[in-house]
N, C-alpha and C positions, 0 to 999 in steps of 0.2 A: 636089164638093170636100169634105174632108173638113175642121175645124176642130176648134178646141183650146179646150176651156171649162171652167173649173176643174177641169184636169186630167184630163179625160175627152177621145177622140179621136171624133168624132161626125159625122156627114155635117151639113151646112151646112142642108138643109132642116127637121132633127130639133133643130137647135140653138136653145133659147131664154133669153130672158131675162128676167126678171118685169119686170114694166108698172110698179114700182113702183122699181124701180132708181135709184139717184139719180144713175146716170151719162144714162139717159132723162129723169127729170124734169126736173134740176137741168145739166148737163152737168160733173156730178160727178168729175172724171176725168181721166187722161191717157193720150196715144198717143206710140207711136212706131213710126217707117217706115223698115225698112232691106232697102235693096237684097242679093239674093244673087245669086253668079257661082256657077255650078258648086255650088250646093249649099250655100256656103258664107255666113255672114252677115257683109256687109263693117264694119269696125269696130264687131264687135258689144260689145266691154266697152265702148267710149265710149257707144254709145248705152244701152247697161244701166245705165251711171253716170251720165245723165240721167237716166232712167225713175226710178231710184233717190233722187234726189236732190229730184226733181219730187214721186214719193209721201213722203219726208220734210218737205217743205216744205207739203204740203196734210194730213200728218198720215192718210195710206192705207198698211194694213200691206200689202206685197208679200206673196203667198201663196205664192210660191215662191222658192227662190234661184237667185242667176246660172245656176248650173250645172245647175239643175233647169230651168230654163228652156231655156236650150242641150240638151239632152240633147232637149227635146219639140218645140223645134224642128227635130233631127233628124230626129226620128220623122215631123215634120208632112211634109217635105220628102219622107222616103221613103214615106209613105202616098200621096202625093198625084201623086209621080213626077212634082217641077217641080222642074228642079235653077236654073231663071234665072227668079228672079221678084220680088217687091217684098214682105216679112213685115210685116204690122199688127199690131200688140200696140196692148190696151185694158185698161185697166185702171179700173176704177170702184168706186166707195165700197162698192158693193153696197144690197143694201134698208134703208133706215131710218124711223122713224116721220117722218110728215107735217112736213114745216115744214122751216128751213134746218140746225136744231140737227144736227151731228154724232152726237149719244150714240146709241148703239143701233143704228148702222151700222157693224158692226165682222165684217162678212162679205163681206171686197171680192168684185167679179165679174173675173177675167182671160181676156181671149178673146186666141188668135192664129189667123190665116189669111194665105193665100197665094193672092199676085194676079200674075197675068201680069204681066212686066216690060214697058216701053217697050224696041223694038228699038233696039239702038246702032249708033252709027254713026262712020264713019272722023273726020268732021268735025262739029260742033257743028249742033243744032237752032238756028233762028230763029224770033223771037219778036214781036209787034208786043208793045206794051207800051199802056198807059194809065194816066193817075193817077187813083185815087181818089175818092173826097169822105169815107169813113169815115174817120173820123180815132184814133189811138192817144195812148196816154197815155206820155213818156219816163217813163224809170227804174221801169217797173212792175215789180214784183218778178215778176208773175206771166208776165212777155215772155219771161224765162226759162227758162218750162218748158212742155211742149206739151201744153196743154190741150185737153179736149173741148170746152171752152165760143170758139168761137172766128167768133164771129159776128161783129165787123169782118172779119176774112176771109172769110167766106161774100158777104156784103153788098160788096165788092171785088169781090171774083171775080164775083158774077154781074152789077155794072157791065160789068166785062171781056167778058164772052158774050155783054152786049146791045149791044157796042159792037164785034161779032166781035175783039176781041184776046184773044190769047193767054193774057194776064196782065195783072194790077195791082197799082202799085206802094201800098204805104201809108205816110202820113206821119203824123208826130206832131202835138200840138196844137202843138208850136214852128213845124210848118212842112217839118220836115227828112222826108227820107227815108229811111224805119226800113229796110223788106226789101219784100218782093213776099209774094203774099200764101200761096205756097206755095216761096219758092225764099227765099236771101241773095243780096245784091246785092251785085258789084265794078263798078269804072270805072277807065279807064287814061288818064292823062295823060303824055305823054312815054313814058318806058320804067316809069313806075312804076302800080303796082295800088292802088287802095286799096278800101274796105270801109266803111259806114255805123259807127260809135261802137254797140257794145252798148248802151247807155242811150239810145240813142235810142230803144229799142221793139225793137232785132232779136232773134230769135230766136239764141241760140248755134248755127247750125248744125253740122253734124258733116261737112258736107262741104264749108260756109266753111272748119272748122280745117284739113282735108284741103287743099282748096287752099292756104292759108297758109301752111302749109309746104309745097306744091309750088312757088309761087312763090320760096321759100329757098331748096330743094335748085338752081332754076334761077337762081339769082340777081337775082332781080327783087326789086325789093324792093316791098313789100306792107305799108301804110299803113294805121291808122283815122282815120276824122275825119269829122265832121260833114256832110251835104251835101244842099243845096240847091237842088231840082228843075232848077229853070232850068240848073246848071251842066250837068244831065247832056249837053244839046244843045251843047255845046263839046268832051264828053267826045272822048277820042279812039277809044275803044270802052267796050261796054257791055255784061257778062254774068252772069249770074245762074246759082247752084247750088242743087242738093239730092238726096235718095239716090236719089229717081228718076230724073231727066234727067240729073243727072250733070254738067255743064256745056255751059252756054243762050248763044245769041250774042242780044241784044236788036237789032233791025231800025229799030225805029221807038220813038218816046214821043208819044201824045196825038198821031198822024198825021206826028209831022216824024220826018224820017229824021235815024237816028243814025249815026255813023262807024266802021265797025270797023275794028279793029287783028290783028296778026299775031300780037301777043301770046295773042289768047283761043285760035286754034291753037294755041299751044304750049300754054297749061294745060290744054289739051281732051285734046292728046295724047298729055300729061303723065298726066293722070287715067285716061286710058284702058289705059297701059304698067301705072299701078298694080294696077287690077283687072284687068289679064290676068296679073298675075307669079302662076305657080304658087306661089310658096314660101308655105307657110300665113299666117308671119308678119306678112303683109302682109293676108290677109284678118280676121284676130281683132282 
């Protein structure tokens, strides 16, 4: 596999990066994961205008622009000859002297690669689910933006593994239910969707906002507000997104069965008409 390292095109075995990086030491840094169809990278200026927004906010100069970026993502695609696969973009401080101080880190490191896609499918994956015990802080500025430093999630998820589920949900110190520890989280009550409150800890997804307006264009309407584990177990269904899987049907929480709705079909099927429509417009 070929990879993309401060703008050099490199085989992945030849690719390195000093030991002394403050995206290794420190977990210095942020990522972003966006799905490509056909080559193409799906809502890539939204996810660029995080990436964007994320190194403004931690004070990391982007070494390249949108378009230069775009342009080497191309290249990555046609060196590597994977037109359906998932693009990782890293970006880190780059090396700086010993300690937390920023000054003298002012040569960020930006890697991209290209990883097999998860196969799609006509109808939504299932998920068993588990809660937790790592707990998030609401209104973190840093919940945000997609950091490399993301150990409540790591710590989650590998509860999840050892407990064969799927996934794990994360809550805040209030109690509520922020997102899962790789996806956003919806629930359906009635004919309505709703979505955990931003400040509770969730990450902005890019394919929460994609459903949120699939749920308008279908007329559903699609809710935020606060929520409280227990309710999920009344919910009427329960699914979870992001640019990998796309839209998740959750099966089970903490071993009890959850209920689904016909509704998460329709958003499944919804999402899926989107990244199939040839017309560019819809993939940029």
């Amino acid at each position: 596999m070929i990879v993309f390292l401060n703008g050099a095109f490199i085989p992945e075995e030849a690719a390195t990066v000093s030991v002394f990086d403050r995206g290794f030491v420190y977990g210095d840094g942020l990522f972003e994961t966006i799905r490509l169809y056909r080559g193409r990278p799906f809502r890539w200026d939204d996810h660029g205008a995080r990436l964007q927004r994320g190194a403004e906010f931690l004070g990391i100069r982007l070494p390249f622009s949108p378009h230069q970026l775009r342009s080497s993502v191309e290249e990555l695609v046609h060196r590597n000859k994977l037109t359906e696969a998932s693009l990782r973009i890293v970006l880190s401080r780059g090396v700086g002297p010993r300690g937390y101080s920023t000054q003298g880190a002012d040569c960020p490191t930006l890697v991209m690669s290209l990883h097999s896609a998860p196969t799609t499918r006509p109808s939504p994956l299932h998920w068993r689910l588990i809660t937790a015990s790592p707990r998030i802080v609401p209104n973190d500025p840093l919940s945000r933006h997609k950091t490399c430093n993301k150990l409540p999630n790591i710590l989650a998820r590998a509860e999840a593994d050892a407990r064969d589920a799927d996934e794990a949900l994360l809550l805040n110190t209030r109690g509520e239910v922020a997102e899962a520890t790789g996806a956003n989280l919806f629930w359906i009550d009635g004919q309505t969707v709703f979505t955990p409150l931003l400040d509770s800890g969730a990450l902005p997804g890019i394919t929460r906002a994609v459903v949120i307006g699939i749920c308008g264009g279908l007329s559903i309407p699609c809710l935020e507000r606060p929520l409280q584990p227990e309710l999920l177990r009344n919910a009427e269904g329960v699914f979870l997104t992001s640019s990998g899987v796309e839209v998740v049907e959750a099966l089970s929480l903490d071993g009890y069965p959850l209920r689904r709705s016909e509704l998460t079909a329709r958003v499944h099927q919804a999402y899926r008409s989107l990244v199939s429509e040839l017309d560019p417009k819809f993939i940029v």
